[in-house]
C-alpha positions in Angstrom: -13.5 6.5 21.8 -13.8 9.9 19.6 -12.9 9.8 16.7 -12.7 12.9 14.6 -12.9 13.1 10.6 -11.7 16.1 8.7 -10.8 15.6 4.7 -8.9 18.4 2.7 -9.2 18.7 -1.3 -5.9 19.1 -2.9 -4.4 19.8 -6.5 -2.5 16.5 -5.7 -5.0 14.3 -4.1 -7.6 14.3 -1.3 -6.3 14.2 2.6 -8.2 12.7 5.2 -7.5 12.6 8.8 -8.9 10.3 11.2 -8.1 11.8 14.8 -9.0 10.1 18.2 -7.6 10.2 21.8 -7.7 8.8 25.1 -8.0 11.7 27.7 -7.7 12.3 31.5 -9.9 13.8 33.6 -7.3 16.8 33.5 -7.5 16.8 29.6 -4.2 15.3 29.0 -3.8 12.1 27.1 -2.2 11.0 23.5 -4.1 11.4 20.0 -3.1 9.3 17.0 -4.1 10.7 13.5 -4.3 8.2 10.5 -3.6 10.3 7.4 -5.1 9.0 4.1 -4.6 10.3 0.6 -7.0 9.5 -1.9 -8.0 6.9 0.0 -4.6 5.0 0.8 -3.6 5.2 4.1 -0.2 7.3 3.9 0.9 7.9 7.8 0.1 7.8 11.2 1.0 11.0 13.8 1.2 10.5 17.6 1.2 13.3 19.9 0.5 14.3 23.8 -2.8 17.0 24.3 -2.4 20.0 25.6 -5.2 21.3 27.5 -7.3 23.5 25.3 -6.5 21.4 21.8 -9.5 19.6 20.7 -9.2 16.7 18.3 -11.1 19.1 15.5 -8.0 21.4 15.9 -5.6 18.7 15.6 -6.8 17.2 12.5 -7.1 20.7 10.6 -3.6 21.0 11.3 -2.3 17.6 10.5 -4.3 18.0 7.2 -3.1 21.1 5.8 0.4 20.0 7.0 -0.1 16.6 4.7 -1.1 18.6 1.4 1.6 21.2 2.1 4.1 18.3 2.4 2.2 16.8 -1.0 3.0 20.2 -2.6 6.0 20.4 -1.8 7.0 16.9 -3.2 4.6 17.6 -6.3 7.0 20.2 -7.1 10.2 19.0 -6.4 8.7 15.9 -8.8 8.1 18.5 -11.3 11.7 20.1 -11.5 12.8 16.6 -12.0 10.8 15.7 -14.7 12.0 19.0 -16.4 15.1 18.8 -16.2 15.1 15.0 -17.8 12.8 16.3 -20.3 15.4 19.0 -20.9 17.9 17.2 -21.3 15.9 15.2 -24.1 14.9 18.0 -25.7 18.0 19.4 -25.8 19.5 16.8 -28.5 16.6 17.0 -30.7 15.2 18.5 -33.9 13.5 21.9 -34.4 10.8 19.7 -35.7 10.3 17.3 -33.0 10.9 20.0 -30.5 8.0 21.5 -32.4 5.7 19.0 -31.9 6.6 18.6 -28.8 5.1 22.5 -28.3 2.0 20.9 -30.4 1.1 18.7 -28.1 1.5 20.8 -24.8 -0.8 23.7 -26.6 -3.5 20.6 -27.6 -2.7 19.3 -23.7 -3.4 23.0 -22.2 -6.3 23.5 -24.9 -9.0 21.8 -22.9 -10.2 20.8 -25.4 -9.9 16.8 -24.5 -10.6 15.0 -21.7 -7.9 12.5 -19.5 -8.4 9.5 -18.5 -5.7 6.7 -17.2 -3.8 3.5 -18.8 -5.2 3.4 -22.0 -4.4 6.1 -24.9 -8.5 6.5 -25.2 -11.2 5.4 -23.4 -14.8 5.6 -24.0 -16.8 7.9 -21.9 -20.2 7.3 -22.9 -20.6 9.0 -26.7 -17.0 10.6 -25.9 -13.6 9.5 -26.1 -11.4 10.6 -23.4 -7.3 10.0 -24.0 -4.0 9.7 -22.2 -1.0 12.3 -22.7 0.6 9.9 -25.5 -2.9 9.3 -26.5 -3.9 13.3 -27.4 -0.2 13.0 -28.6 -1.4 10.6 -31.7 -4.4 12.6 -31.9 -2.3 15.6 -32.5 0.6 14.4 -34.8 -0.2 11.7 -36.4 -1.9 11.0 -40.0 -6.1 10.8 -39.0 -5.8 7.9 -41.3 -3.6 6.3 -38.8 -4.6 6.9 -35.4 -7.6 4.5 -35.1 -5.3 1.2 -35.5 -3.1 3.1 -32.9 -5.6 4.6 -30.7 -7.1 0.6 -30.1 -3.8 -0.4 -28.3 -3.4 0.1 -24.9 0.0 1.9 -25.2 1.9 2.8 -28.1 2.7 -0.1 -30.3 5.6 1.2 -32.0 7.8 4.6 -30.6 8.4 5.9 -33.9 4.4 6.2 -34.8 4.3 9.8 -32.8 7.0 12.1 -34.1 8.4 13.1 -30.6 11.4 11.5 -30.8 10.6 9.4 -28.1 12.9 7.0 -25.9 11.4 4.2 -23.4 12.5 6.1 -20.7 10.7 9.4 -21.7 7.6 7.6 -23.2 7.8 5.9 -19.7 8.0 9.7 -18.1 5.5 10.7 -19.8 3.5 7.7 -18.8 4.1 8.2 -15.2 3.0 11.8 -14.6 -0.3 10.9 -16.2 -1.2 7.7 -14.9 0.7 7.6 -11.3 1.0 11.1 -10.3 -1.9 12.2 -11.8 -0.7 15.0 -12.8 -3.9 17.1 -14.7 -2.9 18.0 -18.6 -2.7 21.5 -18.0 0.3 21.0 -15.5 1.8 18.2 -18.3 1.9 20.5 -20.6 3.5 23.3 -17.9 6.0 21.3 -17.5 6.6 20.2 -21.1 6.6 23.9 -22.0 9.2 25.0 -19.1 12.0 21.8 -20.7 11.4 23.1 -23.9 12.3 27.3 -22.4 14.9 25.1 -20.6 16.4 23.2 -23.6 16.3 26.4 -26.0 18.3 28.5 -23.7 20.9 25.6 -22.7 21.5 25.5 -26.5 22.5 29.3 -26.6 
């Protein structure tokens, strides 16, 4: 049996497509495509051939269908976090909402590097940081953050002046460590609740 490989790079994961088929000796027949996303097997798509596909062609389409379906729920993901976020925002402080900007400029600054599950992480003679991690890097006292930055996650709420709640500290949390979601679009979205917030207060 055939069986045709054809992997896609996306902003919100890697797609691969594993097509194969059984075939007449009029070219009809049935493909099945198993569908993985960085590297956990997300669907499987059943279809007749139509004379004149060819397994290459169906597994280019069934690829950039995946990652436009993963954009599309990447997004609608996104307008949920901000409008949470928002609504957060919307109650607080000028001065938390100002850090709040501090953190999305240090986020979008490039200036560290992410990494998962931990507020830092060693990466050889470099530290690399969660979103909450850069967060204590950012806003709290330098005499402070290494006790902090040894935890795994944030040992007390009230030691990064966001104003956090478990819920956002667990939003925040979850577009960095499950969605993956790369700083610069963390701090696109923090940015767009805070435009959000601002002009729900007017």
């Amino acid at each position: 049996m055939k069986i045709v490989e054809h992997t896609l790079s996306t902003p919100h994961g890697e797609v691969r497509a594993y097509t194969r088929a059984e075939e007449d000796e009029r070219g009809y027949g049935r493909y099945s495509v198993d569908i993985y996303v960085d590297g956990s097997k997300w669907i499987t798509e059943t279809g007749l051939i139509i004379p004149g596909d060819t397994l290459e062609t169906i597994a280019r389409v069934t690829t950039e269908k995946t990652a436009r379906m993963l954009e599309e729920g990447a997004r609608s993901y996104q307008e949920g976090v901000v409008r949470t976020l928002s609504n957060f925002l919307r109650d607080q402080s000028p001065d938390v909402r100002a850090n709040w900007a501090r953190l999305a400029d240090a986020l979008a600054s490039g200036q560290y590097q992410q990494c998962k599950y931990w507020l830092r992480e060693r990466d050889g003679d470099n530290h690399r940081y969660c979103t909450l991690g850069v967060a204590v890097r950012v806003l709290v006292p330098s005499e402070e953050q290494e006790m902090i930055l040894r935890r795994i996650t944030l040992p007390d709420l009230d030691c990064v002046p966001l104003g956090l709640k478990r819920h956002i500290e667990g939003l925040i949390v979850e577009m960095n460590d499950k969605s993956c979601m790369p700083f610069t679009e963390i701090a696109g979205v923090i940015r767009d609740a805070l435009a959000r917030a601002e002009k729900e207060k007017e």
